[in-house]
C-alpha positions in Angstrom: -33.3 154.1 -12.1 -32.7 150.1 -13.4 -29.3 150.2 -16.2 -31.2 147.7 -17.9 -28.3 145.6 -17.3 -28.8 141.8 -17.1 -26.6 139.0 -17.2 -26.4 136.2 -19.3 -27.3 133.2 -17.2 -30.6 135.1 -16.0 -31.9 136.5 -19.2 -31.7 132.5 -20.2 -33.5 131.6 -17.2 -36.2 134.5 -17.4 -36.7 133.7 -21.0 -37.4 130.3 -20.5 -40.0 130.7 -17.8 -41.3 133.7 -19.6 -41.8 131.0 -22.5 -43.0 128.1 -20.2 -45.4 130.3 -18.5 -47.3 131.4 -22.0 -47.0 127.6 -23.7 -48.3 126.2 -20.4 -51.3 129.6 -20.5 -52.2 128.3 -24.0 -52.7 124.7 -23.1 -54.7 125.8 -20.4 -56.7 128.2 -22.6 -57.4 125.2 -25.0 -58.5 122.9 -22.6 -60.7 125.6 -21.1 -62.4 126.8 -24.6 -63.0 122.9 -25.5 -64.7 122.7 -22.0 -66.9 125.6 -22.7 -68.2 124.6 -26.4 -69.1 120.7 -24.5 -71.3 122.8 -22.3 -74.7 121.5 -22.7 -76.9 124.4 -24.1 -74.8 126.0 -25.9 -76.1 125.6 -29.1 -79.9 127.3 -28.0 -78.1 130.4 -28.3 -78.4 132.7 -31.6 -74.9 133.2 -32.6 -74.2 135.7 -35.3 -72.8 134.9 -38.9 -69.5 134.4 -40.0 -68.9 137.5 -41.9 -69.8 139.5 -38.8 -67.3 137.7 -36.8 -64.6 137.7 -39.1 -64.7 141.6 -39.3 -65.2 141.5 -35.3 -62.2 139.6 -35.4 -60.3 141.7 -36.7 -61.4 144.7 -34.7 -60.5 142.4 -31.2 -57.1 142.2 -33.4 -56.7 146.0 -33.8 -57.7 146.7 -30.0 -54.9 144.5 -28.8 -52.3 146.0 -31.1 -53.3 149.4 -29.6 -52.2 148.3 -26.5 -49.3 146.5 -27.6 -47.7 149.4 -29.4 -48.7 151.1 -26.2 -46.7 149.7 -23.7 -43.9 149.8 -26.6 -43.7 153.4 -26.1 -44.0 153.4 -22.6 -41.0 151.5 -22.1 -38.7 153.8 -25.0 -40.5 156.7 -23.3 -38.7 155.3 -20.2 -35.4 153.7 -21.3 -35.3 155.5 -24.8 -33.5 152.1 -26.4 -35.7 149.0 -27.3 -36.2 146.7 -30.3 -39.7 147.5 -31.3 -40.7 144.1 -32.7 -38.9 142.2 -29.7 -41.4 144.3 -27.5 -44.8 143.4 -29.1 -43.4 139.9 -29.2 -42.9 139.8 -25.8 -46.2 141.2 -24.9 -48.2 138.4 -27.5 -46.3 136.0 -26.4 -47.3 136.7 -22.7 -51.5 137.5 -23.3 -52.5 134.0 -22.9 -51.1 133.9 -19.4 -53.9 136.2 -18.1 -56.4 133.5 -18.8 -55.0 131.2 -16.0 -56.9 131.5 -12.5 -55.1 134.4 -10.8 -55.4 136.9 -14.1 -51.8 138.3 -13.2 -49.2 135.8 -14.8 -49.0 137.8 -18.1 -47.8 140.6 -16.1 -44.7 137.8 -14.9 -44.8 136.4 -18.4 -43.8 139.9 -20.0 -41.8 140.4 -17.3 -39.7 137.3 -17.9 -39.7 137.8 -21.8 -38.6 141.2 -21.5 -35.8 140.7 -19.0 -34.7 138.0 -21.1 -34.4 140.7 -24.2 -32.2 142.3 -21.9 -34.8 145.5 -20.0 -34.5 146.8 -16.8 -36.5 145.0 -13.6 -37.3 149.0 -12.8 -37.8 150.2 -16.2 -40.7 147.5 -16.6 -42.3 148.1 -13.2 -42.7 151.1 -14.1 -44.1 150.7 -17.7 -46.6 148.1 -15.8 -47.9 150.6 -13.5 -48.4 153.1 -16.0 -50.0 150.9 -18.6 -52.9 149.9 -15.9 -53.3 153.3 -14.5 -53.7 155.0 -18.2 -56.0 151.9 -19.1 -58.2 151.7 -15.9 -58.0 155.6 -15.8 -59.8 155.8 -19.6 -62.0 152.6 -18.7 -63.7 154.8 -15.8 -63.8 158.3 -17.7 -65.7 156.4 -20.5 -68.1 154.7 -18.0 -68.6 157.5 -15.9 -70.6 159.2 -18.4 -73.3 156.3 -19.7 -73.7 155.5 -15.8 -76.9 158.0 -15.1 -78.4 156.4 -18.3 -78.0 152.7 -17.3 -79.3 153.6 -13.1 -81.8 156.1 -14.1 -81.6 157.8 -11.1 -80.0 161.8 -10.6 -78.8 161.1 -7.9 -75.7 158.9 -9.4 -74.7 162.0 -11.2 -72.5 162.6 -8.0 -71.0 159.3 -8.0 -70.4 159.8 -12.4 -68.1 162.7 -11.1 -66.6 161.0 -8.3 -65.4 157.8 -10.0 -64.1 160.5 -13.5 -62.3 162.2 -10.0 -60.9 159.0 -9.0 -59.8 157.9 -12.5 -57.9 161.2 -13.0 -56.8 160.6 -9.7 -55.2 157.1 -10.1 -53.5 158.7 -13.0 -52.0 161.7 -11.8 -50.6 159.6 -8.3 -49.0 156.8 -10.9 -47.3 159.4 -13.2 -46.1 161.3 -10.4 -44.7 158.0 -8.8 -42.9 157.1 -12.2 -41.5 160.6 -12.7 -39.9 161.1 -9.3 -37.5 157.5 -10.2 -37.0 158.8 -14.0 -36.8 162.4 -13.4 -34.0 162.3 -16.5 -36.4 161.6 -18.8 -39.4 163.5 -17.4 -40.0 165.4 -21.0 -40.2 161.2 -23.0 -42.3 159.6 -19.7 -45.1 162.6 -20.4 -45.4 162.3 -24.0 -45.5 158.5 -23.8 -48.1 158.4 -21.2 -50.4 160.9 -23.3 -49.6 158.4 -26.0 -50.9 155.4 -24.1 -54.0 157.3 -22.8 -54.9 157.3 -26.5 -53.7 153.8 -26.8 -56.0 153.0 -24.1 -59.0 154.8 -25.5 -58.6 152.9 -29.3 -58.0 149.7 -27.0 -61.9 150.5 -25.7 -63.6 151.4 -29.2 -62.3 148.9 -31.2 -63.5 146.6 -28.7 -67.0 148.1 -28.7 -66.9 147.9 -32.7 -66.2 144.1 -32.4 -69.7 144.1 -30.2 -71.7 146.4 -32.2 -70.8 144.1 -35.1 -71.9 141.4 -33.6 -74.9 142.7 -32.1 -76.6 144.4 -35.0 -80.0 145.3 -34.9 -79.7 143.9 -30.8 -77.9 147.1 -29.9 -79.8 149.3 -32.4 -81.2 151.2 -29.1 -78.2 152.3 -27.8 -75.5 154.9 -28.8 -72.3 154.1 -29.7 -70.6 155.6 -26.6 -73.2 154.1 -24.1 -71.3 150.6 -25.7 -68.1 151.6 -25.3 -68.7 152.5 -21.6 -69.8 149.1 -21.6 -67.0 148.0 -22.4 -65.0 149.9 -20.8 -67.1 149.5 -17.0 -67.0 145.6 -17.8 -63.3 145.6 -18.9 -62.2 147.8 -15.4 -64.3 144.7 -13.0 -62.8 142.1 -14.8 -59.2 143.9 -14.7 -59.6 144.3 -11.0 -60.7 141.4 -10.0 -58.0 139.6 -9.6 -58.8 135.6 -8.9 -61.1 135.8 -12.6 -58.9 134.7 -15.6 -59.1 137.4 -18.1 -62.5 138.5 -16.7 -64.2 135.8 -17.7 -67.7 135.5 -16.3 -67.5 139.2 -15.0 -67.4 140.9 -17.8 -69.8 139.1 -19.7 -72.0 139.7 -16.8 -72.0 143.3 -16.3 -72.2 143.7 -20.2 -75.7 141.4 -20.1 -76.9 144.1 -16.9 -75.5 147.6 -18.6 -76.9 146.4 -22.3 -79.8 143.7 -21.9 -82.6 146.5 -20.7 -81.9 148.3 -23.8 -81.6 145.4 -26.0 -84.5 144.1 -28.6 -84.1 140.4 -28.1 -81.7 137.5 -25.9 -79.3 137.1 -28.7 -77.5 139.5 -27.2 -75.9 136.6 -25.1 -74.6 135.2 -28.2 -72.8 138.2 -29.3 -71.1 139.1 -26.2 -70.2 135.4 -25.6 -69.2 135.7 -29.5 -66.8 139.0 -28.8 -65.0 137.0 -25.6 -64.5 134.3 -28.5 -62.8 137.1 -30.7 -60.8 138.4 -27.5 -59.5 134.8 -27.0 -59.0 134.5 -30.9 -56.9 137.6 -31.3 -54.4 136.9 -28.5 -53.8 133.2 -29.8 -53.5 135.3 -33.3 -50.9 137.3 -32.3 -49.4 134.7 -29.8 -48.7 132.9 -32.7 -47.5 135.6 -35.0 -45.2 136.4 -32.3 -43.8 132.5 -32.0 -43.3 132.1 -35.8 -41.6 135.7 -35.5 -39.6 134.3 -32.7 -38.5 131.6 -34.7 -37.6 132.9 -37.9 -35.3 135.7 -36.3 -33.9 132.9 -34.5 -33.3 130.6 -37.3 -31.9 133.6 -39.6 -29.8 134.9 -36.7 -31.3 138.3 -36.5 -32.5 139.5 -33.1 -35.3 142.2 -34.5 
């Protein structure tokens, strides 16, 4: 098991390119949102109001909380002594990095930040694998049961229980991985990975709330769980696919084929494009919460 010990010199260094890594994710992020609203066409589509997005907004904020104040209680769950307000600042601070080609450099990003706070390489390794089994894990339960309804066919019912199999699967072969190197702390690793499963699952449906606000009386057909394993189904592609920056283009893809049968009209497209807006809104939100947090503890000398 890591000590958590780190020297001086290379929590500088990791810090710094944890830092450089999310400045250089937002600049990218910019010039890529500016590039999409130039796109000729854009403004055909039916975009919803502002009060709508506003309370979607906040939902996308919510969801990403969740899973910031989940992979907080992973890592105490596996080192038992962290600065909570260090931990979600490292994890803001690093979203924006997911959205440059390769969708992996928040994982170095956090990485980075967090060794710079001091954290074990192994600790974190094994808060990372935990955090994408439990979230992939939940993303696949949820879809499993809306995939019959979207493929209307019985004989997917199989492959439903198969792919709920292989998600409980992934899950059990991760936690068994992460107990056998913290066997000390088997009794904390347990309850923090039940507590990230439910982390996971408010990540998912206060996602879906962001697109059911947005889509209105467009998603008036469907049930509330067959768009969360929307969601969810798009959320797991876009995760797994690794050369697709945040998803984009995947997701929003796969939400248009699980939804747009059941859907009344093609504004649809707006509100999905709308709730990728909110995603993107809420990371930059808390990205620069976390910055100005950063700062002021800096400035007044207190490390949170």
């Amino acid at each position: 098991m890591d000590d958590g010990f780190v020297s001086t010199p290379l929590r500088l260094c990791a810090r710094r390119a944890g830092w450089l890594l999310a400045l250089l994710s937002c600049a990218y992020l910019a010039w890529l949102t500016w590039k999409s609203l130039t796109t000729q066409g854009a403004a055909a589509l039916q975009w919803p109001s502002l009060v709508p997005v506003l309370v979607a907004l906040t939902a996308s904020v919510l969801a990403m909380m969740a899973v910031a104040v989940g992979w907080y209680v992973l890592l105490r769950g596996l080192t038992g002594r962290i600065p909570f307000w260090r931990t979600l600042g490292a994890f803001a601070l690093s979203q924006p990095a997911k959205y440059v080609p390769g969708n992996v450099l928040h994982f170095a990003s956090r990485h980075a930040l967090s060794r710079g706070d001091g954290m074990g390489h192994g600790d974190l390794i094994a808060a990372t694998v935990l955090e994408s089994a439990s979230l992939v894990t939940i993303g696949l339960l949820f879809g499993a049961q809306s995939i019959r309804t979207w493929l209307a066919d019985e004989g997917w019912a199989s492959s439903a229980r198969l792919m709920a199999l292989a998600a409980l699967l992934l899950w059990t072969a991760a936690l068994a991985w992460v107990l056998l190197r913290h066997r000390a702390r088997w009794r904390s690793v347990l309850w923090a990975t039940v507590v990230h499963l439910m982390c996971a699952a408010g990540y998912f449906v206060c996602s879906a709330l962001a697109l059911g606000i947005l889509g209105g009386e467009e998603l008036q057909l469907l049930s509330a769980t067959e768009v969360v394993a929307a969601i969810a189904l798009s959320w797991v592609a876009g995760y797994l696919a690794i050369g697709a920056p945040g998803g984009i283009g995947i997701r929003e893809a796969l939400l248009l084929a699980f939804l747009g049968a059941s859907a009344t009209n093609s504004a649809l497209l707006g509100a999905i494009l709308t709730q990728r807006a909110c995603m993107i809104g809420a990371d930059l939100l808390l990205f620069a919460s976390a910055a100005l947090s950063n700062r002021n503890s800096r400035m007044s000398g207190n490390p949170q």
